[in-house]
N, C-alpha and C positions, 0 to 999 in steps of 0.2 A: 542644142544638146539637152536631152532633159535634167533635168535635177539630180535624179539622183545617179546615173551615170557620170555627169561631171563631180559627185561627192566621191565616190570610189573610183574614179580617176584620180581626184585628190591623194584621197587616204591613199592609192597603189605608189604616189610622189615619195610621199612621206615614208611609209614604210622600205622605199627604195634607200631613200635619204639617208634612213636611220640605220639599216645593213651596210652602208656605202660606209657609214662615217668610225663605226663600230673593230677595234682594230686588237684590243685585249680582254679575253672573257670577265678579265676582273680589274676595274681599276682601285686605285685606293689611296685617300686622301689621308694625311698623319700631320695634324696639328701638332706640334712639340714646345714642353716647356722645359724648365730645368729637372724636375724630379719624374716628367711621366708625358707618353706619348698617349693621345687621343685618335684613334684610328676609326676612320670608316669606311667602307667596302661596298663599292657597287657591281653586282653580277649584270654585267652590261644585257645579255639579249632578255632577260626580265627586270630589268631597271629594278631591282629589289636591294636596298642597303641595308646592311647589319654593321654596330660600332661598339667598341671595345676599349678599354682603357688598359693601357699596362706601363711598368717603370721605365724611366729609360734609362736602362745598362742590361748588360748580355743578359741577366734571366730575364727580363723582359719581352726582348726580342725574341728569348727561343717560345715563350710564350705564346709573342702574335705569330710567329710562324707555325705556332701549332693549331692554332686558332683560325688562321686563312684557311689549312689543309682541311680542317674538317668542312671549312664552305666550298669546298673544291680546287684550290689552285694551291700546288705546293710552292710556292714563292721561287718560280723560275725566269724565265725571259718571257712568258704568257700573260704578265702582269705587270702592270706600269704603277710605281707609285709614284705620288704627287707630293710636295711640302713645302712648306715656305723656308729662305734661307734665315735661318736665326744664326748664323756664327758657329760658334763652339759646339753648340748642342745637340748639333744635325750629326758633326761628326761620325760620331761610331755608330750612328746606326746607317749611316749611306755607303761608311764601309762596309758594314755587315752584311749590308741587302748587294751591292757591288759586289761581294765576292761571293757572293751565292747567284750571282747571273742574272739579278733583277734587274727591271729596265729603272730605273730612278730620275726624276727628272726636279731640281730645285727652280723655285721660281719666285722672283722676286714679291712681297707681301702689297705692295703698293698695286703692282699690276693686277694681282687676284681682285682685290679690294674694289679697283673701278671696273674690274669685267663685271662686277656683280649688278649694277647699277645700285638701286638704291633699294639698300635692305635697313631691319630693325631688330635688334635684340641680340646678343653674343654670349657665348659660352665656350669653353674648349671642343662639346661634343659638336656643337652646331656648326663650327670654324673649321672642323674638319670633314661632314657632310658637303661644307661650299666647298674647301678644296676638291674633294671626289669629284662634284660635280661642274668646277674648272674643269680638270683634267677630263674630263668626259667629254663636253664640248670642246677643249682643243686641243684634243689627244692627238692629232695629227701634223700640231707645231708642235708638239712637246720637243725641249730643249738635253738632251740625255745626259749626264755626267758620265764620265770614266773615272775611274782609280786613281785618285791625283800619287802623282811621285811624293813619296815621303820625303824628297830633300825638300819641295816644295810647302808642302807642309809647313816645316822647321825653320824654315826660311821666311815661310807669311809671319808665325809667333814671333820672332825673332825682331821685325820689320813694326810690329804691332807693340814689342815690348817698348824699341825704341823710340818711338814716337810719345806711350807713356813716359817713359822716362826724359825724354825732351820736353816735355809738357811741367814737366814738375822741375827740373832746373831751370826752366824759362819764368816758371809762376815763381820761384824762391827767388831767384835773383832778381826781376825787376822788381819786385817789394822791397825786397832789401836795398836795392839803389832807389827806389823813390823815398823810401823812409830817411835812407841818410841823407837824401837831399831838402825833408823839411825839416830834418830832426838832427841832425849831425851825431850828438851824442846816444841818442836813441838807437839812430841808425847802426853805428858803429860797434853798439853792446850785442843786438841781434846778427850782426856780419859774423860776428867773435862767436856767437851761441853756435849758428846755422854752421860755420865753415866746414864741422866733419859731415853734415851731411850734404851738402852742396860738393866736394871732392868726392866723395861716396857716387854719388850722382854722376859724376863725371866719369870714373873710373868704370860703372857700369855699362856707359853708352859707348867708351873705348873697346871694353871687352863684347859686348854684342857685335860690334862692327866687325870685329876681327874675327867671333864666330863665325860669321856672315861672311865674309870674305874664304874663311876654313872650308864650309863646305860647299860654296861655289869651286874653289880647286881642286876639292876631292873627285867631283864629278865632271867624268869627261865632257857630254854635252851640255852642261849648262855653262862650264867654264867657255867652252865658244862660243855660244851665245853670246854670254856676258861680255867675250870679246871683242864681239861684234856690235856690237849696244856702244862699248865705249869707245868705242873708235872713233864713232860721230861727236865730233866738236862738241863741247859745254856737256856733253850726258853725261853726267858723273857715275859714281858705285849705287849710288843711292837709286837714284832714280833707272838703272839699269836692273839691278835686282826688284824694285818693285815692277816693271812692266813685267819682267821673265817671271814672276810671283802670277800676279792678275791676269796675265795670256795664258796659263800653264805651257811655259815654256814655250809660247810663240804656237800653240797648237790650237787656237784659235782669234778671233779677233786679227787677223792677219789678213787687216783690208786699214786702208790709209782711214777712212772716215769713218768707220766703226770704232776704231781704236779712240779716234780725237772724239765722237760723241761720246764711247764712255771716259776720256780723261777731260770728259767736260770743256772743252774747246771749239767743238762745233759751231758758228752760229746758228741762229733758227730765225726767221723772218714771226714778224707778228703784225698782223693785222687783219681787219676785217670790216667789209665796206670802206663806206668814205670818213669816217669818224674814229674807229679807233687803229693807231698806227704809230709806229713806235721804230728804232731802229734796228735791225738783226743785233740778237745779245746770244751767248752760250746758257745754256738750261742748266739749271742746278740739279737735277737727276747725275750727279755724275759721282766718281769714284773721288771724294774730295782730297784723298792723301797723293797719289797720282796728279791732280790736278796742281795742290799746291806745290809737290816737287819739280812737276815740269816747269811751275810758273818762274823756278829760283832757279832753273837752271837759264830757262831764256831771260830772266835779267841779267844773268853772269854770260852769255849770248853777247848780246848786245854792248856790253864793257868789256869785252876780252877777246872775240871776233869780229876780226875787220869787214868778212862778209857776210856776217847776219848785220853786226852793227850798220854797214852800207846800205841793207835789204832795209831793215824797221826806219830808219832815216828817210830815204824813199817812198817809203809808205805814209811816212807825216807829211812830207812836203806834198802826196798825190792830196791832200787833204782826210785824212785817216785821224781818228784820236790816238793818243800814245796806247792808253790799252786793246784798241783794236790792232794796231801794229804790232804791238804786243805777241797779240794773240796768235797772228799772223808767224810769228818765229815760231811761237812752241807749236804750231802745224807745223812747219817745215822741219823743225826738229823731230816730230811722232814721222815724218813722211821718209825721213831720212834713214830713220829707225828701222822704218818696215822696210825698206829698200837694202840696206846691207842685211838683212834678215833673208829674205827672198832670194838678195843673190849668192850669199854664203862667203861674201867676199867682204872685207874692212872696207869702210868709207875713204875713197880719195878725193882729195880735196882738189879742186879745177885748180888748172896754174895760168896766170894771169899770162 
């Protein structure tokens, strides 16, 4: 074939390639901070990007939507935006773009980061150019968000507070019982200082639990959900409302081994050649409040159920370490999970 016949075969690949892969006239990357969104905007069939800065709260937003419309796209479902999940800050404006029909897709910042390979230099505008340009290339796994239920919502905060607030009774009181343990009199005058807010403390982690409890019964489906979560042996409230929280209500993530990779239980095999080799371990990629819930429910597993406790037993004498045994219940407990989920029915336990 001559040369340049096989170049314009080429180039005829690629230009297929490029129409083939091309699925929203306009994508659009939006780096977010706390005071202001960084936005940039690619017109996909001339690759031309234009970027804008604006606040982030409602006049902002109607801003960038005045600002897309004069590039051509009125921020409908013809438009995908892309952005990294920050928490809090994403909020209102995923709601905004959500209920104006935009397609919206979060994605976690680590994975942007190494699809990039290996880049140098950083800024808000340029942070949101590589998101566009994510989202460009893999606009066709893009991941969509829906409208989360607002109970759900109020229920992550809720879940979020308590955890600070567990964090700061568990930091006061072990200080104060290691001080009275070198210090007796020391100890003793700070117990005396601390005691109203160490109660304080207490009474607030009462009261969120019971919120928490309040409007899981107000609402019809999550109460059976939730009902169904705890039916299975050892799952407590806790750890029942956080998976119904992080599945949005079981409406995704309802696969046995997707669930346990993100509650960080999966193992992963490692090695490579003949030299580096290691034993399967779970990856720290995982959802770590989730992970540490479930781990506290499969130790109370194991002491208070006869047939987990028989199962993880089993699993030592196959020759298993106690934490891969371990690990082994909290699968069984996430499988168990999924399974009265799926079948809409409580968990019956086998009778011997």
């Amino acid at each position: 074939m001559p040369y340049h016949q096989g170049f314009e075969l080429c180039t005829e690949i690629m230009k297929n390639t490029h129409a083939n892969q091309i699925q929203f006239p306009h994508i659009v990357g939006i780096d977010i901070s706390k005071m202001s969104i960084d936005v940039a905007v690619i017109e996909t069939p001339s690759m031309k990007s234009n970027s804008a800065v604006f606040s982030n709260d409602s006049e902002g937003f109607q801003k960038m939507k005045k600002w897309i419309k004069q590039l051509g796209n009125d921020c409908n479902e013809n438009i995908l935006f892309c952005m990294e999940h920050t928490g809090i800050y994403t909020r209102n404006i995923v709601k905004y773009l959500l209920k104006r029909g935009c397609k919206v897709w979060l994605e976690s910042s680590l994975h942007i980061k190494r699809s990039m390979g290996l880049v140098r230099g950083k800024s808000d505008k340029i942070d949101a150019e590589r998101i566009a340009k994510f989202a460009f290339d893999h606009q066709r796994d893009a991941k969509l968000v829906k409208l989360s239920h607002p109970t759900l919502n109020r229920l992550k905060d809720l879940m979020k507070t308590r955890m600070r607030l567990q964090k700061g009774l568990q930091s006061q009181t072990v200080a104060i019982n290691e001080l009275v343990r070198v210090d007796p009199k020391a100890g003793r005058e700070i117990e005396r200082i601390s005691r109203q807010a160490v109660e304080g403390l207490k009474k607030s982690l009462v009261k969120v639990e019971e919120k928490m409890e309040e409007l899981v019964n107000i609402d019809k489906q999550l109460r059976a959900l939730y009902q169904l979560v705890t039916s299975v042996k050892s799952v407590g409230k806790v750890l029942a409302i956080d998976l119904i929280v992080y599945t949005d209500g079981f409406t995704r993530m309802l696969d046995n081994r997707k669930l346990a990779c993100y509650c960080g239980v999966a193992p992963f095999e490692y090695r490579s050649g003949t030299s580096v080799f290691s034993n399967p371990g779970t990856s720290s990629f995982a959802n770590k409040q989730l992970k540490h819930h479930l781990h506290m429910c499969a130790m109370n597993a194991i002491k208070c159920h006869k047939e987990l406790r028989d199962y993880y037993l089993r699993k030592t004498e196959d020759g298993k370490s106690k934490m891969s045994a371990l690990n082994a219940v909290r699968n069984k407990l996430l499988h168990r999970v999924v399974a009265v989920v799926k079948r809409g029915t409580p968990y019956m336990e086998k009778l011997d």
